[in-house]
C-alpha positions in Angstrom: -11.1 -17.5 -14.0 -9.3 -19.2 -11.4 -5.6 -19.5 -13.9 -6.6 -15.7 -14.6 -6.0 -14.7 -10.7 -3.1 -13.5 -10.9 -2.7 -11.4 -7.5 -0.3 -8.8 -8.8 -1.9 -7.9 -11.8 -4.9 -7.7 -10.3 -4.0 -5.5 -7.2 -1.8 -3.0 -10.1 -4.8 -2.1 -12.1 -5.9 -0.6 -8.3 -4.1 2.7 -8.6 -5.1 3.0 -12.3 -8.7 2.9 -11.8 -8.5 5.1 -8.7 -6.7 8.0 -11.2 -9.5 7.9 -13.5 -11.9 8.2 -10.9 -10.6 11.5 -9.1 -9.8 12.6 -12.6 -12.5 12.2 -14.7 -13.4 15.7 -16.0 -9.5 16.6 -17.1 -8.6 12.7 -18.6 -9.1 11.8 -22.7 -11.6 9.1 -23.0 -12.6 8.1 -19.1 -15.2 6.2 -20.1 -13.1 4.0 -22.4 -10.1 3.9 -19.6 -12.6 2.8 -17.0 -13.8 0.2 -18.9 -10.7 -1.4 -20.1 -9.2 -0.8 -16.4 -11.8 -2.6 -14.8 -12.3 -5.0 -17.2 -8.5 -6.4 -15.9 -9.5 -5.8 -12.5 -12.5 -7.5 -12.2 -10.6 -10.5 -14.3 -8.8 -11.8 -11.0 -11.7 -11.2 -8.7 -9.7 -10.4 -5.5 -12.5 -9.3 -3.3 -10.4 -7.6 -1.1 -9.3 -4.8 -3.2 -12.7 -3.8 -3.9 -12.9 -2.2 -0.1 -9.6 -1.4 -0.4 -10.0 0.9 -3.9 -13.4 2.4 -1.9 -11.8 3.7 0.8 -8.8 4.7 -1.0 -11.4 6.9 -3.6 -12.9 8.0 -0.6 -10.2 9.4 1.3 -8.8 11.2 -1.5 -12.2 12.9 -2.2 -12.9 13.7 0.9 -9.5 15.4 1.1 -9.7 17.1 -2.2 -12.5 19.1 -1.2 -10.2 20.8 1.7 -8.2 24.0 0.7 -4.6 23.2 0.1 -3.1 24.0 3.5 -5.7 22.0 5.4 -5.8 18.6 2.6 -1.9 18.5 3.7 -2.1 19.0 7.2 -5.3 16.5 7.0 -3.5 14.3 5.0 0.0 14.2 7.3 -3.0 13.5 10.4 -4.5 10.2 8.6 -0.6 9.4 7.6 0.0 9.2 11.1 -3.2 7.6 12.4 -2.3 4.7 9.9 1.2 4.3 11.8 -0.5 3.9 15.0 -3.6 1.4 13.8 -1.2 -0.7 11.7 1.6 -1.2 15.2 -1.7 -1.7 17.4 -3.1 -4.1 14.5 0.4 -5.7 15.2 0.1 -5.5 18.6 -3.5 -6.9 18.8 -2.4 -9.8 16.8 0.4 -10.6 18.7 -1.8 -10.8 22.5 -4.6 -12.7 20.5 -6.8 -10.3 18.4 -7.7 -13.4 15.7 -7.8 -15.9 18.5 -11.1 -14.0 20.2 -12.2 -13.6 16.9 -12.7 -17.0 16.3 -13.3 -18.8 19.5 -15.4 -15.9 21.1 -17.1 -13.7 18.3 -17.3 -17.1 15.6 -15.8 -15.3 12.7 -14.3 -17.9 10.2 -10.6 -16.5 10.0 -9.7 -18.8 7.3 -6.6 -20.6 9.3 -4.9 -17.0 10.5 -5.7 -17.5 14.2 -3.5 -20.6 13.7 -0.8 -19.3 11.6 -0.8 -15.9 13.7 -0.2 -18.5 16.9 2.9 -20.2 14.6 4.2 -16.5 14.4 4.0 -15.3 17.7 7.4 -17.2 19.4 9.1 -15.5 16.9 8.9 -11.6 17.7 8.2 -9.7 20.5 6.4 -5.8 20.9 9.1 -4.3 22.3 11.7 -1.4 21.8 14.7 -3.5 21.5 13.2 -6.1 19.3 15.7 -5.7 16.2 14.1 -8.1 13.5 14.9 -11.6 12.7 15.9 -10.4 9.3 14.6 -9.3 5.8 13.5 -13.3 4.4 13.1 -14.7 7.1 9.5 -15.5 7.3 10.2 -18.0 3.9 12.6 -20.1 6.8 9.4 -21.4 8.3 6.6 -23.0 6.7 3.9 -21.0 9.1 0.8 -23.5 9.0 3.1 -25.8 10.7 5.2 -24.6 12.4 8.1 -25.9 11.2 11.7 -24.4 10.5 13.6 -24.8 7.7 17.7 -24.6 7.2 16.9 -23.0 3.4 14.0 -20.5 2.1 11.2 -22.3 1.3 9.7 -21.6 -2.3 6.0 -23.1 -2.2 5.4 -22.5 2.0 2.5 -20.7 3.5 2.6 -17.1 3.3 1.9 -15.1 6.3 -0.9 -12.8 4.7 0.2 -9.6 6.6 2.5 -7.2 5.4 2.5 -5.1 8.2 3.6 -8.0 10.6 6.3 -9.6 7.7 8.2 -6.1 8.0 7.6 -6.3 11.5 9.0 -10.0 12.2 11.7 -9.0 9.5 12.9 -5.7 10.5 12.2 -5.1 14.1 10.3 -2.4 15.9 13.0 0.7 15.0 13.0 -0.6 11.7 9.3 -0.8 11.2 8.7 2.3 12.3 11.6 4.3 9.9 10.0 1.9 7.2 6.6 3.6 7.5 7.3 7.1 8.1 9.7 6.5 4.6 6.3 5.0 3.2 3.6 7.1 4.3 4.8 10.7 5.6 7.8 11.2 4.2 6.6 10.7 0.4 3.2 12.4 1.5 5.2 15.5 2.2 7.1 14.9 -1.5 3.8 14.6 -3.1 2.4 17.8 -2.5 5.3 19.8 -2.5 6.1 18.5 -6.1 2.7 17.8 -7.5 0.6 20.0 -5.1 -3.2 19.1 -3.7 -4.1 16.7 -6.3 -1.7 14.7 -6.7 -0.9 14.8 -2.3 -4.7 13.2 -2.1 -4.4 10.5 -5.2 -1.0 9.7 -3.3 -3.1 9.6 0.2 -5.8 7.2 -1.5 -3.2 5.1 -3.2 -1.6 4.3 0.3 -5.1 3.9 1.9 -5.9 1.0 -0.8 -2.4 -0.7 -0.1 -2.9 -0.1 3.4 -5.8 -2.5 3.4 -4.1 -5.0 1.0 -1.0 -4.7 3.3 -3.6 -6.1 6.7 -4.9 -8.7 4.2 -2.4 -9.9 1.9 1.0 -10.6 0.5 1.2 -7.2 -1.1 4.2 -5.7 -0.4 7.1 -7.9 -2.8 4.4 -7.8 -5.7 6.4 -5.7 -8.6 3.5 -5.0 -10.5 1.5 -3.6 -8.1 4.6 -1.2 -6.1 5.4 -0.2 -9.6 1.7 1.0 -10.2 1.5 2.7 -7.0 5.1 4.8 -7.9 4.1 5.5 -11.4 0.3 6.8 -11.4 1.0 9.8 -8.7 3.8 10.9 -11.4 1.1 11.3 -13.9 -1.0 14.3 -12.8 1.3 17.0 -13.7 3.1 15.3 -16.2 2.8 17.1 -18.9 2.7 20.7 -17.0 6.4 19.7 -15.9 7.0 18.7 -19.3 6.3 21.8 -20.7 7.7 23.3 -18.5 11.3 22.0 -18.2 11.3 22.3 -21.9 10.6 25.9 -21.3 13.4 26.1 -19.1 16.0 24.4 -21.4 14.6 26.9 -24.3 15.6 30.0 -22.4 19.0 28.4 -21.2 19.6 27.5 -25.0 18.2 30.8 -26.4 20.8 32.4 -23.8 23.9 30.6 -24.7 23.1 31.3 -28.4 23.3 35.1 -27.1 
């Protein structure tokens, strides 16, 4: 089991399992899909990402029983409540949100309010904080403290996405990275694939939202590649059919 937890892979099979779920009545063979979906994502047992998947299917349900108009209007709303919660989760980390949590409330924070202390000389909450650069958090083995002259290979990650991209790209960056993550390609969703595919996108950036708080999510390949392929599968075959349509009567024309 434990050679078998293989983060990515584990975390990919997320947006599979949350396609069959919200699409149950219109896929061939759910039950079988399920199965064999969950069988690969229960393999790596990465607790987190069962919360994460909940509140992801969630979301999207929730949304889906909206009528179009609202779901995207409701959907933009949450995009932009998750901007502000992930800069005050920055923000709270930064003036010591896990430090309290330890010392004062006795939650076990498994080394983060240490790591999170490493962090902090390092970036500031302020407009004109521009980044210390894309990398740079492999320059500094966190758990110690100490800087390095080369990237480090093996060194502690920082288990925060939302704080790497912060420390990386600075607070104008961060902020043009998210609206290009959540809003902007919320808005592409339902325009292209309409309601359904706007709330399996919404619930697909809810679970990553949670592994992004948690984890080391963000540089996984398997997993970004999951989230960008399984929204392109609702209407896939309607836009299919009908670009082939298209290319028939621009054919049928020139024959004419």
């Amino acid at each position: 089991m434990m050679q078998l937890e293989t983060h990515d892979l584990t975390f990919a099979f997320g947006p599979f399992l949350l396609y069959i779920l919200l699409h149950w009545k219109t896929s061939r063979h759910p039950g079988l899909w399920l199965v064999l979906v969950s069988c690969f994502f229960l393999v790596g047992l990465k607790r987190i990402a069962f919360p994460a998947l909940a509140l992801g299917f969630l979301t999207a349900r929730l949304l889906g029983m909206l009528p179009e108009k609202a779901a995207r209007q409701t959907a933009l709303c949450v995009a932009v409540a998750m901007m502000a919660v992930s800069f005050l989760y920055i923000a709270g980390i930064r003036y010591g949100l896990f430090e309290y949590l330890e010392t004062q409330a006795g939650v076990d924070t498994k080394g983060r309010a240490a790591l999170f202390a490493n962090v902090a000389p390092y970036y500031d909450i302020r407009f004109t904080y521009i980044g210390q650069g894309t990398g740079f958090e492999r320059m500094v083995e966190w758990f110690s403290g100490a800087e390095h002259t080369v990237p480090l290979r093996t060194q502690t990650q920082i288990h925060n996405d939302f704080l790497r991209m912060y420390l990386n790209i600075g607070f104008v960056g961060y902020w043009v990275w998210l609206w290009s993550w959540l809003p902007a390609r919320l808005g592409y969703w339902f325009r292209q694939g309409g309601k359904d595919t706007g709330c399996l996108f919404l619930g697909i950036c809810v679970y990553c939202f949670v592994l992004y708080a948690t984890d080391n999510t963000i540089y996984y390949p398997y997993t970004m590649i999951a989230c960008a392929l399984v929204p392109m599968a609702c209407l896939f075959d309607e836009q299919a059919e009908a670009a082939l349509k298209r290319r028939c009567l621009q054919w049928s024309g020139r024959e004419d």
